[in-house]
ROLO-950605 format. One line per 5 residues: their letters; for each residue x, y, z of C-alpha. Coordinates in steps of 0.05 Angstrom, whole numbers. Example, Ala and Ser with C-alpha at 12.3 -4.5 7.8 and 13.67 -1.06 7.14 Angstrom:
2
as	246:-90:156; 273:-21:143;
//
This chain:
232
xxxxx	0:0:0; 32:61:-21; 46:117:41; -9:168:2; -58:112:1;
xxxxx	-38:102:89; -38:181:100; -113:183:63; -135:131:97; -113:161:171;
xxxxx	-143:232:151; -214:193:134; -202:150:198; -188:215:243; -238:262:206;
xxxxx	-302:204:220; -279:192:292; -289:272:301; -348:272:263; -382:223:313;
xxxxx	-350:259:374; -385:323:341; -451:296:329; -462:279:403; -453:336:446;
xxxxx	-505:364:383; -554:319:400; -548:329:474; -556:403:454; -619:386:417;
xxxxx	-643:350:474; -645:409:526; -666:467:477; -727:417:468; -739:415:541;
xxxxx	-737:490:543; -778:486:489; -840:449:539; -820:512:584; -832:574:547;
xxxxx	-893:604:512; -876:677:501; -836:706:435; -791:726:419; -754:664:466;
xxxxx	-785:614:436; -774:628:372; -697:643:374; -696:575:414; -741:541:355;
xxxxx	-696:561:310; -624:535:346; -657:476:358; -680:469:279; -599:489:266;
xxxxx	-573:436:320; -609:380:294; -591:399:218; -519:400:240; -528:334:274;
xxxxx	-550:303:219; -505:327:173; -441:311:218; -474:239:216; -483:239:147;
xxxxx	-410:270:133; -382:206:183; -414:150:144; -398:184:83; -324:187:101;
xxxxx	-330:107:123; -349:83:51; -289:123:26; -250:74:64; -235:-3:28;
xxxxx	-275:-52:57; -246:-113:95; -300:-157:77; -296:-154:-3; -319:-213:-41;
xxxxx	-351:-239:-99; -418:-223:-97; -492:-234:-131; -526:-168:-134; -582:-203:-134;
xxxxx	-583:-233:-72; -572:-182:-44; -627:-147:-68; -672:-197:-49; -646:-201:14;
xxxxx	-669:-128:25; -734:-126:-6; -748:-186:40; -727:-143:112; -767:-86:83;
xxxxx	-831:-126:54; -879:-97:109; -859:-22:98; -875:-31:13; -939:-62:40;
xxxxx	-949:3:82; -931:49:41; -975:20:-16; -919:20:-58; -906:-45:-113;
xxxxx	-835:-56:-127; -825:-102:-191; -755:-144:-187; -730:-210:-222; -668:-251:-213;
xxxxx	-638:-250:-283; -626:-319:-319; -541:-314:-319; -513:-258:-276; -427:-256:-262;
xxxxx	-418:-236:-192; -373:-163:-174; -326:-158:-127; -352:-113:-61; -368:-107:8;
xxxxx	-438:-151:10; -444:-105:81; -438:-50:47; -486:-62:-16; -539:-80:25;
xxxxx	-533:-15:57; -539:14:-7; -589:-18:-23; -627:3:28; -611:68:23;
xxxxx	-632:66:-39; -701:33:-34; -715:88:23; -690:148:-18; -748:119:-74;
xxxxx	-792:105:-12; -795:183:4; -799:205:-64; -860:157:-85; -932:160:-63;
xxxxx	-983:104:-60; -1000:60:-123; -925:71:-156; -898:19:-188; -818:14:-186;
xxxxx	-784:-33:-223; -707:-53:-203; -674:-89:-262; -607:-124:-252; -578:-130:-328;
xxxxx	-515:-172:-337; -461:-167:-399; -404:-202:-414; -356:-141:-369; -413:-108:-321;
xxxxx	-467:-114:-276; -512:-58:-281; -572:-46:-236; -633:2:-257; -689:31:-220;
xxxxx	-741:72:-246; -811:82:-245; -844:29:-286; -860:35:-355; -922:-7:-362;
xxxxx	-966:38:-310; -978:103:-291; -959:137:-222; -1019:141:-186; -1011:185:-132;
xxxxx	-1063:183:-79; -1020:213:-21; -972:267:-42; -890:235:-21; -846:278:27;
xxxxx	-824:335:4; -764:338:47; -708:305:-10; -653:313:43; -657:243:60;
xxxxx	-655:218:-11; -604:269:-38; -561:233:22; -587:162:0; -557:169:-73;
xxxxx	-479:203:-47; -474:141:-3; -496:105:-63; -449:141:-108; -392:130:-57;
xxxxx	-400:36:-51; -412:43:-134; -343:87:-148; -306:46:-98; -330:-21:-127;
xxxxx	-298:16:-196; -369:30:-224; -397:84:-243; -466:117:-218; -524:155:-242;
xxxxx	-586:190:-208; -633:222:-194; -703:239:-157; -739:285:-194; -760:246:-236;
xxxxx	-735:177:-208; -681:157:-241; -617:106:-212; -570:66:-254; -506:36:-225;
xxxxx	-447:-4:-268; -407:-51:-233; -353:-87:-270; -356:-163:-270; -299:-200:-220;
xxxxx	-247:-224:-257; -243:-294:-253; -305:-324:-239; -339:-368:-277; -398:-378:-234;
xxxxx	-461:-367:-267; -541:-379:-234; -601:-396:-277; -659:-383:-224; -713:-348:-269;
xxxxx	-760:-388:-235; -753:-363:-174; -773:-299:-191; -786:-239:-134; -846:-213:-163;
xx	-883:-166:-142; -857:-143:-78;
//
């Protein structure tokens, strides 16, 4: 490993320990303006302490946000040759209640001959994740969202978008608070670029497409159309 590589990684190391350290004494912050908050009634006090307490918790979040950020920056121990698939389904099946909830219909199938890519299978499902709540925020009931996994002969590329065959059907209106998306996709963007893939997105209108490239050397290949994870 070459000394830049070692100074990088201590900066990232050192700069997500303080972000942690930071995000606490924030919260605890947040915690007392909002038991002033039960304590006053009069302006203009309550409204200069609304408003730190609005600041302290945006700055919490953000130092949290900025710490996991700085983690996927960081190479993974746990690397491996993975199925995007599974991993996939893996997620959709933890999360099959809040679809149900939300009235939301996710569309997914296991393709027929799909290489495996070399990542952190902790860390893709956390993509994942993050991914399926960023579209979770941004959709309203009835949407359909279909996530394709598309292998070639040098990639792995995963799609979601909103499905082509219906129309959005919006019967409740989605958040309008995109924060927690436009945070979904970076952390996205940051497993994809250091899995060498590239990354694509967007929210308005939904929009994701990530390319891995294939591991080299594998030779494994799954035919398991039948077993298809549809709808969810």
């Amino acid at each position: 490993m070459s000394q830049t590589v070692t100074v990088n990684e201590e900066f990232l190391r050192a700069l997500s320990t303080g972000l942690h350290g930071l995000a606490q004494p924030l919260a605890i912050i947040s915690g007392y303006l909002e038991l002033s908050l039960d304590q006053q009634n009069g302006a203009p006090s309550r409204e200069l302490t609304e408003r730190l307490l609005q600041e302290s918790q945006r700055a919490t979040g953000i130092a949290r946000f900025v710490s996991q950020l700085t983690r996927f920056q960081r190479p993974a121990p746990d690397v491996q040759d993975v199925l995007v698939s599974e991993v996939i389904e893996g997620v959709l099946a933890d999360t099959r209640r809040l679809w149900e909830d939300a009235q939301i219909e996710l569309l997914f199938r296991r393709p027929e001959h799909e290489q495996r890519v070399s990542i952190s299978p902790v860390r893709l499902r956390e993509v994942v994740f993050n991914i399926l709540e960023a579209i979770r925020m941004v959709s309203a009931a009835r949407d359909v969202v279909r996530l394709d996994v598309r292998p070639q002969d040098d990639r792995i590329t995963l799609q979601i978008a909103p499905d082509q065959g219906t129309e959005p059907a919006a019967v409740t209106a989605p958040s309008t608070d995109s924060s927690h998306g436009t945070r979904a996709l970076a952390l996205a963007q940051a497993v994809v670029n250091n899995a060498g893939g590239t990354f694509s997105g967007s929210l308005e209108p939904l929009f994701i497409r990530a390319e891995f490239p294939v591991a080299t050397g594998t030779t494994t290949f799954v035919s398991t159309s039948a077993q298809a994870v549809q709808p969810f």
